[in-house]
MIDOSE-1310 file (N, C-alpha, C; in nm, 2 decimals, decimal comma, always signed):
residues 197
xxxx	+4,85/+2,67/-2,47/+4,86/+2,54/-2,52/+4,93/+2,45/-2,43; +4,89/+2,31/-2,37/+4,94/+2,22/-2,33/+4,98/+2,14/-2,42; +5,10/+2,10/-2,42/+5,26/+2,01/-2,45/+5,31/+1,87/-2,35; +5,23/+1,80/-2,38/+5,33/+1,67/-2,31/+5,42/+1,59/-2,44
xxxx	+5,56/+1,60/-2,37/+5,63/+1,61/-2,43/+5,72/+1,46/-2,36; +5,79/+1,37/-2,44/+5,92/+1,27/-2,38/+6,03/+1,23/-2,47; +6,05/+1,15/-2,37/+6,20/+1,11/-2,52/+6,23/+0,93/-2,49; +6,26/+0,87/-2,54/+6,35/+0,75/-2,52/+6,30/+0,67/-2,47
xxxx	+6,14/+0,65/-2,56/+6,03/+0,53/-2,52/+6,07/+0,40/-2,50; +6,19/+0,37/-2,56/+6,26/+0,21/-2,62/+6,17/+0,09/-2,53; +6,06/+0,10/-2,67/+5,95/-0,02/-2,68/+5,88/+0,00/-2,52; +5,88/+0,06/-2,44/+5,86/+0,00/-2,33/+5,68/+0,02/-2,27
xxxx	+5,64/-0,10/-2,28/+5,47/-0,06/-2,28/+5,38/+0,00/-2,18; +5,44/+0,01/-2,06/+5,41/+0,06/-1,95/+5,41/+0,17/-1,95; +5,49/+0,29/-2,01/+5,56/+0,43/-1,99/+5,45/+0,45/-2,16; +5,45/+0,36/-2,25/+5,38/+0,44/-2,35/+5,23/+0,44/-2,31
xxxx	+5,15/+0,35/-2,23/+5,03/+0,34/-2,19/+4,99/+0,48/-2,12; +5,09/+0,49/-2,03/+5,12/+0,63/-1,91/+5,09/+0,74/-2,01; +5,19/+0,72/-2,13/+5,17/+0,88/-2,21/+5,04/+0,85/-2,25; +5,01/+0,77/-2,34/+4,89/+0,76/-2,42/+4,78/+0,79/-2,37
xxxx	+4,74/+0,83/-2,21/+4,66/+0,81/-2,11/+4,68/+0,97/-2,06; +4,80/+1,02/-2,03/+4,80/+1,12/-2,03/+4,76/+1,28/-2,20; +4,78/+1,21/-2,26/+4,81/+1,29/-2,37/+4,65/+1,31/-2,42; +4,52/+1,26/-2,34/+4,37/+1,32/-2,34/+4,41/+1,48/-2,26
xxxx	+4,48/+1,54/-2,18/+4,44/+1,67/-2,16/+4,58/+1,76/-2,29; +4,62/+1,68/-2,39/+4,75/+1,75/-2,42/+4,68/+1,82/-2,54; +4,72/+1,91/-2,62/+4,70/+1,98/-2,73/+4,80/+1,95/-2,88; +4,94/+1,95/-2,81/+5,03/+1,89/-2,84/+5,11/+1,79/-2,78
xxxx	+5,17/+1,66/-2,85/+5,27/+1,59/-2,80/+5,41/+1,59/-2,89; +5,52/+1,62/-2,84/+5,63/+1,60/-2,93/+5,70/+1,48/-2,83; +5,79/+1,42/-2,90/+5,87/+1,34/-2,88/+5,99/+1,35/-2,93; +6,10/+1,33/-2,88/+6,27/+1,34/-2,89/+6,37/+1,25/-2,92
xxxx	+6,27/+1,13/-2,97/+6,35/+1,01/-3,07/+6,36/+0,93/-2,93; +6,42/+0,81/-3,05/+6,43/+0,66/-2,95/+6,28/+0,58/-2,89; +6,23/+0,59/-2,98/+6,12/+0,50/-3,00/+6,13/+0,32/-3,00; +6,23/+0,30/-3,03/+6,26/+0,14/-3,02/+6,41/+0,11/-3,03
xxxx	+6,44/+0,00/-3,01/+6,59/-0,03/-2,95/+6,68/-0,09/-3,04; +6,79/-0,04/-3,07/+6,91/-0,10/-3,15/+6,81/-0,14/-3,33; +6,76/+0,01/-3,37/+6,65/-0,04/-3,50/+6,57/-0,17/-3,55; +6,53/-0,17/-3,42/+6,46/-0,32/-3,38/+6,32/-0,27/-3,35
xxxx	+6,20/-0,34/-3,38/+6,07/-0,32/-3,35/+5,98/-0,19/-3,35; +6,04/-0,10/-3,46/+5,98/-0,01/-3,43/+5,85/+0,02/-3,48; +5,76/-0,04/-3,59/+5,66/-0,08/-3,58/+5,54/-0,08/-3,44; +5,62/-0,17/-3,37/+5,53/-0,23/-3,26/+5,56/-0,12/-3,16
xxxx	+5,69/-0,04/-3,14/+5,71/+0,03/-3,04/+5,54/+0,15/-3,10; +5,55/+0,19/-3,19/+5,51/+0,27/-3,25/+5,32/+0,25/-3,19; +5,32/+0,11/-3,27/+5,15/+0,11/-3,24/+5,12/+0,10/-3,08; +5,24/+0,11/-2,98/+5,19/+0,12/-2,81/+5,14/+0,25/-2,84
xxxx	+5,21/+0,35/-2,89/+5,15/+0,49/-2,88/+5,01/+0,51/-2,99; +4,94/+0,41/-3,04/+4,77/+0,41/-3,08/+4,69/+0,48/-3,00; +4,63/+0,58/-3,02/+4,51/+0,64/-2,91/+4,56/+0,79/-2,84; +4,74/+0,84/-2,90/+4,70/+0,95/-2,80/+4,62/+1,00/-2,86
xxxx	+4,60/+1,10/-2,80/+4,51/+1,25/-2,79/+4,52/+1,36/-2,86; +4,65/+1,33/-2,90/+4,68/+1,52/-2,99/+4,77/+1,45/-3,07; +4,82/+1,54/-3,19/+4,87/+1,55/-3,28/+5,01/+1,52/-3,21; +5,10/+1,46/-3,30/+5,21/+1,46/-3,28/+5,36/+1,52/-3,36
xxxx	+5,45/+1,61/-3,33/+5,58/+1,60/-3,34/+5,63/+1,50/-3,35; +5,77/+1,45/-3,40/+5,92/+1,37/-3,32/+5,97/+1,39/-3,42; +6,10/+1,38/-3,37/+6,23/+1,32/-3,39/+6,30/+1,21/-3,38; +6,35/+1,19/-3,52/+6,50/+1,02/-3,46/+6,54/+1,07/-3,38
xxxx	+6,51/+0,94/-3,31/+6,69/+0,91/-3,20/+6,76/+0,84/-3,28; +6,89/+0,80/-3,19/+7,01/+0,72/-3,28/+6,91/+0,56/-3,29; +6,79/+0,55/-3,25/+6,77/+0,39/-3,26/+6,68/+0,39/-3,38; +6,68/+0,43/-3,42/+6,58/+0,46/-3,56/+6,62/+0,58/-3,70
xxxx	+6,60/+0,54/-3,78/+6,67/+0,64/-3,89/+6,51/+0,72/-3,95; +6,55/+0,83/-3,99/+6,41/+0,92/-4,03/+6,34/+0,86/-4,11; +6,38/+0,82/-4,18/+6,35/+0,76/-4,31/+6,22/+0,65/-4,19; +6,30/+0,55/-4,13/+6,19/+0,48/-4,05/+6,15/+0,50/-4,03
xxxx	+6,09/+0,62/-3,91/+6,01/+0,68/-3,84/+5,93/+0,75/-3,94; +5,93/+0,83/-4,03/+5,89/+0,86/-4,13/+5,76/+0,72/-4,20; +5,81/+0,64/-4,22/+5,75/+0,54/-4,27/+5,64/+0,49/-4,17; +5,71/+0,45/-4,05/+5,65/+0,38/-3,89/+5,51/+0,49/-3,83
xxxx	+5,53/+0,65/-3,88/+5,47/+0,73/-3,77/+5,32/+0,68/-3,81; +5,19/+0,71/-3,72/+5,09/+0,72/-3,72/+5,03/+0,88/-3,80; +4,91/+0,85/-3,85/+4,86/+0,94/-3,96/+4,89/+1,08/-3,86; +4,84/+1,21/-3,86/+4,87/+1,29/-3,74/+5,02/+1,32/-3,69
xxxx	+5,11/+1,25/-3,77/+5,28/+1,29/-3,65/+5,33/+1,30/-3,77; +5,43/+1,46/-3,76/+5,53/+1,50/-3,80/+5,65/+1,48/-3,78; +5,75/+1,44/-3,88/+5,83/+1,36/-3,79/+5,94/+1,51/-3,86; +6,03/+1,54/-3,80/+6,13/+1,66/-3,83/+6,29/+1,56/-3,83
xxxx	+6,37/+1,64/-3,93/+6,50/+1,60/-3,89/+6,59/+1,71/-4,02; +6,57/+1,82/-3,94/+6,67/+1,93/-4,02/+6,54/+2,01/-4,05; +6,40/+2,00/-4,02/+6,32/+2,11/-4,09/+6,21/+2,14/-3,96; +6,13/+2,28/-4,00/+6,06/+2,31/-3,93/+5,90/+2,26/-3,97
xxxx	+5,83/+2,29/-3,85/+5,70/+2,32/-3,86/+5,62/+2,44/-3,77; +5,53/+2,47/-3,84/+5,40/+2,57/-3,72/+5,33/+2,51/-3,71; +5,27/+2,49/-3,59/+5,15/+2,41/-3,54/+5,11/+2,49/-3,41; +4,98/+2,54/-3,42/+4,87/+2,64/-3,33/+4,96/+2,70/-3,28
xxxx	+5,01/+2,80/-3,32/+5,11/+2,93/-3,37/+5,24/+2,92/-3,31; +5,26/+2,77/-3,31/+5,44/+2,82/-3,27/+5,54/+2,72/-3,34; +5,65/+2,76/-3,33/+5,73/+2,71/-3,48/+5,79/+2,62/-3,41; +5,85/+2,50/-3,45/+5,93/+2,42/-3,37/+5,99/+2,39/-3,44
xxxx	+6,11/+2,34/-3,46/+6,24/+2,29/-3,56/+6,30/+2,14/-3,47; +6,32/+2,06/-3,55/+6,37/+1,93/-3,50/+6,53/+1,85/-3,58; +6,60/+1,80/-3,51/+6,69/+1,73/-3,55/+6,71/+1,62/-3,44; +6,71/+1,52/-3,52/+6,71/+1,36/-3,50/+6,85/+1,32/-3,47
xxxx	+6,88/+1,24/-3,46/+7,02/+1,18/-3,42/+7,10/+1,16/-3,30; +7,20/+1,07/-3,26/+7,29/+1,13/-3,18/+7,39/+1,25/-3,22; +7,45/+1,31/-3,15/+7,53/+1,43/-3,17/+7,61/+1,47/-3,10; +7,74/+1,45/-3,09/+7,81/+1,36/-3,19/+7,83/+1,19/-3,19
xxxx	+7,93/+1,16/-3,27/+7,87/+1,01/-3,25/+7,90/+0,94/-3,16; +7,80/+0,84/-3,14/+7,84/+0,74/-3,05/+7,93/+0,62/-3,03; +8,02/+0,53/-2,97/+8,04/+0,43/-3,01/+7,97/+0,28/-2,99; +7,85/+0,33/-3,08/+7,78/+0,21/-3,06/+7,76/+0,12/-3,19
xxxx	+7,82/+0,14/-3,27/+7,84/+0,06/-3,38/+7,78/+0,11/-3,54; +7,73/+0,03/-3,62/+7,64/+0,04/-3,76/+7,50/+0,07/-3,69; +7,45/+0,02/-3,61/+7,31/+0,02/-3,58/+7,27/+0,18/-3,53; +7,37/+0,24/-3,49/+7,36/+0,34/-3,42/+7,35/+0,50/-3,53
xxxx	+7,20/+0,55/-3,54/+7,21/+0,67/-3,62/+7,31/+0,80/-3,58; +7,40/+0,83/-3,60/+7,49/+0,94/-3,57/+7,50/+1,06/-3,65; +7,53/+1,22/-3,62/+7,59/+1,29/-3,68/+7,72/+1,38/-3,66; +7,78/+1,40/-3,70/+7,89/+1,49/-3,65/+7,85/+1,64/-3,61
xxxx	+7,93/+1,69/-3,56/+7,93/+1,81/-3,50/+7,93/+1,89/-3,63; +7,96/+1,91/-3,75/+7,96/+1,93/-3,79/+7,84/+1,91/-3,93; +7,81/+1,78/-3,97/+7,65/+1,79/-4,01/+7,56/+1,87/-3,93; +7,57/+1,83/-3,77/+7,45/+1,92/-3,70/+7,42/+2,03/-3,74
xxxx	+7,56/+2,12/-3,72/+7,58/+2,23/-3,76/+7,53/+2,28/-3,90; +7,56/+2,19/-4,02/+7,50/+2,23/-4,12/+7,35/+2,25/-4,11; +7,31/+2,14/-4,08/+7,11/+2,15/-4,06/+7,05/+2,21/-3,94; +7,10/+2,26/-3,82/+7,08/+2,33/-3,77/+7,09/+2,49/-3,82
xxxx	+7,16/+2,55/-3,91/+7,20/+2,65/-3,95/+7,10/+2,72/-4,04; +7,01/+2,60/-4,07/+6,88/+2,64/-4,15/+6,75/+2,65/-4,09; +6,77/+2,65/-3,96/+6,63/+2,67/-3,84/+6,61/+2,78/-3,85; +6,46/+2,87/-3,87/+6,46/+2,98/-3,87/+6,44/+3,06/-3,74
xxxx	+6,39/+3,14/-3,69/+6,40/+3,16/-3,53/+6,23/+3,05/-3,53; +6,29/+3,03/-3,37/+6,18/+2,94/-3,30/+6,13/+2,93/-3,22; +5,96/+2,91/-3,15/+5,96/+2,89/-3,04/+6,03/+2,77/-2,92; +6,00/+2,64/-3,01/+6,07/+2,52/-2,94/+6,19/+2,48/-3,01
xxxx	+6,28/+2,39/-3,01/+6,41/+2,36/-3,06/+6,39/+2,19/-3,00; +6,36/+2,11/-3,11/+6,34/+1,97/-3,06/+6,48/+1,88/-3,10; +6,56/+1,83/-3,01/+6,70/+1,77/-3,06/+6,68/+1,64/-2,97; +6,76/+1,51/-3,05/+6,76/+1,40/-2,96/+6,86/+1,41/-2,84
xxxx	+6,95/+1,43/-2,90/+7,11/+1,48/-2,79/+7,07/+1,59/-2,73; +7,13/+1,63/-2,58/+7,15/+1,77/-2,50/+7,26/+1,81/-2,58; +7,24/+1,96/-2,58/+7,35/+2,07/-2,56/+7,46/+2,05/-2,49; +7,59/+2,05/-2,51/+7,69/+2,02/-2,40/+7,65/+2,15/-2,31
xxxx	+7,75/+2,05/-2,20/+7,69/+2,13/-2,06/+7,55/+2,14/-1,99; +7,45/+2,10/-2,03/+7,33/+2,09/-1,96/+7,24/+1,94/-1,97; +7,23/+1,88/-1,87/+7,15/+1,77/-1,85/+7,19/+1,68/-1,96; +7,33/+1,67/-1,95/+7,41/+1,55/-2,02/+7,51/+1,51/-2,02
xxxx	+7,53/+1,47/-1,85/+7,60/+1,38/-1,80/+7,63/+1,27/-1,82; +7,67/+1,16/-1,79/+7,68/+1,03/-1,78/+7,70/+1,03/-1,67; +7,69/+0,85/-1,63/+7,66/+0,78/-1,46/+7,81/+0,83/-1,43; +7,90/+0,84/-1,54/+8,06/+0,86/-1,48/+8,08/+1,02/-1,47
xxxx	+7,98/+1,09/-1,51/+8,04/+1,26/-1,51/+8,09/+1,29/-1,65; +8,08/+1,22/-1,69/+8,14/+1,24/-1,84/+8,03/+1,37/-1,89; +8,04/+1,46/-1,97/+7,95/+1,53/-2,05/+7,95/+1,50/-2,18; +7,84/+1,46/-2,24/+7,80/+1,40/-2,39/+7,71/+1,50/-2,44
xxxx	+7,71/+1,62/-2,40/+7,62/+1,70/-2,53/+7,72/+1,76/-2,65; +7,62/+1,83/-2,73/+7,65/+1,89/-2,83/+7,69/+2,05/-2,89; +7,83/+2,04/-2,92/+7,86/+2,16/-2,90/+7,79/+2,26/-3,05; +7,74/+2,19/-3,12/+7,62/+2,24/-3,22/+7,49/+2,27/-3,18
xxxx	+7,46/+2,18/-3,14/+7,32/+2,25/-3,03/+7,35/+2,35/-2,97; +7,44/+2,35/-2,90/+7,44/+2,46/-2,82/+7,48/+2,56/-2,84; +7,55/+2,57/-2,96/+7,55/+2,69/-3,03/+7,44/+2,75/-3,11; +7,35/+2,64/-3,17/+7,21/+2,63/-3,19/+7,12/+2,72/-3,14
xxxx	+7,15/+2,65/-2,97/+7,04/+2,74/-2,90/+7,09/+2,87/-2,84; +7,22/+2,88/-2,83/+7,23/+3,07/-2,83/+7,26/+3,12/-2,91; +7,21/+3,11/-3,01/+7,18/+3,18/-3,17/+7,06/+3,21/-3,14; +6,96/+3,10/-3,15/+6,83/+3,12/-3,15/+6,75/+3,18/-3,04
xxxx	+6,80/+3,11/-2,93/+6,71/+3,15/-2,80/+6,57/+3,09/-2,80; +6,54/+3,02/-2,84/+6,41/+2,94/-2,87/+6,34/+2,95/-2,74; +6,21/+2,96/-2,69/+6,17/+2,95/-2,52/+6,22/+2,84/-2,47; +6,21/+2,72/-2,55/+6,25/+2,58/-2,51/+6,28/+2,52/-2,57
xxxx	+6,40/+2,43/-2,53/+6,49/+2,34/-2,58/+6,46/+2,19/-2,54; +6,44/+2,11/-2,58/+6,40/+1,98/-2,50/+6,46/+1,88/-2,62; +6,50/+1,78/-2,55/+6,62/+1,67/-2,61/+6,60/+1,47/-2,47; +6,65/+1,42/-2,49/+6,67/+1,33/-2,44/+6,82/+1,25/-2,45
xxxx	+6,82/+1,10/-2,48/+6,92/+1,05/-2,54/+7,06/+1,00/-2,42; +7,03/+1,09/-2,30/+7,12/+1,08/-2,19/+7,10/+1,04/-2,06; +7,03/+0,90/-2,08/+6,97/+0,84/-1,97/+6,98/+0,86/-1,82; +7,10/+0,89/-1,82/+7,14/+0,92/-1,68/+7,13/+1,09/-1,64
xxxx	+7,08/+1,15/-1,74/+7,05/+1,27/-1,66/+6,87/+1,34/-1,71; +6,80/+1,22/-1,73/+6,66/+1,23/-1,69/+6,58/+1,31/-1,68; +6,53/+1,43/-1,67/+6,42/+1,50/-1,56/+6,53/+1,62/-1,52; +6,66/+1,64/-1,60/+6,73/+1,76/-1,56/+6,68/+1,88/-1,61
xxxx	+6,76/+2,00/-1,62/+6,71/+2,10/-1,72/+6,79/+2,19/-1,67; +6,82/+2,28/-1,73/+6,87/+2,41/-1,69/+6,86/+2,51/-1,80; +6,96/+2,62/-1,81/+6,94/+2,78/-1,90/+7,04/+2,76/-2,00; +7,03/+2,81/-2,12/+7,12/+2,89/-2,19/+7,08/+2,98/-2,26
xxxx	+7,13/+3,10/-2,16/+7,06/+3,22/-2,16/+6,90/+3,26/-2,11; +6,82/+3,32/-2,23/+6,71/+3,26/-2,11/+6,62/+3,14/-2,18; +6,67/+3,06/-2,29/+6,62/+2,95/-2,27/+6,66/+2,80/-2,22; +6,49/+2,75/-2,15/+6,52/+2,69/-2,10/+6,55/+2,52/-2,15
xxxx	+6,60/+2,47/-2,11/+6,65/+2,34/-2,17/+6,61/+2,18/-2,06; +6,54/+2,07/-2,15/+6,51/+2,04/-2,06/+6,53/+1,85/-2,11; +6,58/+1,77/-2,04/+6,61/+1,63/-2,09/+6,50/+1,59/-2,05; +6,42/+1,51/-2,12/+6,26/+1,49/-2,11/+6,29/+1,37/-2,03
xxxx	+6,31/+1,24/-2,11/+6,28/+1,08/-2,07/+6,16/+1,05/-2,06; +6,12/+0,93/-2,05/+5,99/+0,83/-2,08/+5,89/+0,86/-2,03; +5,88/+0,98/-1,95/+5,75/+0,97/-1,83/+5,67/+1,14/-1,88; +5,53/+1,17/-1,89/+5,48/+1,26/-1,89/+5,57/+1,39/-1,85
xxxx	+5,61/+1,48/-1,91/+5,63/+1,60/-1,90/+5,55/+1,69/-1,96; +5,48/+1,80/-1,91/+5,41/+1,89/-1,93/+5,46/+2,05/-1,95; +5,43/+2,12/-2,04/+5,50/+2,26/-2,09/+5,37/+2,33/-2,11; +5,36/+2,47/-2,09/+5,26/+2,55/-2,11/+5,25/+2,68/-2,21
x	+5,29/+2,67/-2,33/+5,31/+2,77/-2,42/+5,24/+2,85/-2,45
């Protein structure tokens, strides 16, 4: 199964054309939240992605609440946030949000380390593990070196061991990825990423 997979479209019509364009050879597309900016436009962010190719996954990001995206998705997309799905035999589990919170104000969807924990604790084992936030420690830097992941995810994912972990939400570490344990973990961002399950 081909998986093109991104995160952290925020409205931008050029990068959704690119996926929409790409996602004629995909089977599946998930997405990792942040679909439009400060719960603004998500509607419109939504209809740039008219025409992919496959079925869709996602997740909230902090820029959008489930409940939206839920409402916003196109017929074909499952939107997760604390629950699973199987789709052409592999299980995927999703949680939406930032993790932990951010200081970005009311606009900003957040959960505690602690909610995460609760709804993550109800994932059954998995092939994929879809979260908006990284895992602390992996591909969730900041421009200052700061680390912004989540220490529920990441306990998440060495519980689970899922094949793959993929998240976004941490602009500045892009296109990273690394292990915990032997799965792999990978910060998608706006541009075509491809997985082979």
């Amino acid at each position: 199964m081909k998986i093109l997979a991104f995160s952290d479209l925020h409205h931008n019509r050029a990068r959704a054309k690119a996926l929409v364009d790409a996602s004629a050879s995909a089977d599946l597309v998930i997405c990792a939240g942040d679909f439009c900016n400060h719960r603004q436009g998500l509607a419109e962010a939504m209809a740039l992605l008219t025409g992919l190719g496959a079925p869709m996954i996602a997740v909230p990001g902090n820029a959008e609440s489930a409940d939206e995206l839920t409402a916003a998705a196109h017929a074909g997309t499952r939107v997760l946030h604390g629950g699973a799905t199987t789709v052409l035999g592999l299980t995927v589990f999703g949680l939406g949000y930032a993790v932990p919170e951010t200081p970005f104000g009311d606009w900003s969807c957040d959960l505690s380390e602690a909610q995460a924990e609760a709804l993550l604790a109800t994932s059954p084992k998995v092939d994929i593990l879809v979260t908006h936030s990284p895992p602390l420690g992996v591909a969730d830097r900041s421009s200052r070196g700061d680390t912004l992941g989540s220490t529920a995810i990441r306990a998440a994912i060495e519980r689970l061991q899922p094949r793959l972990a993929i998240f976004g939400h941490i602009h500045d570490s892009w296109g990273q990825e690394g292990l915990i344990g032997a799965t792999r973990c990978v910060n998608l961002g706006p541009t075509p990423n491809w997985f082979e399950m």
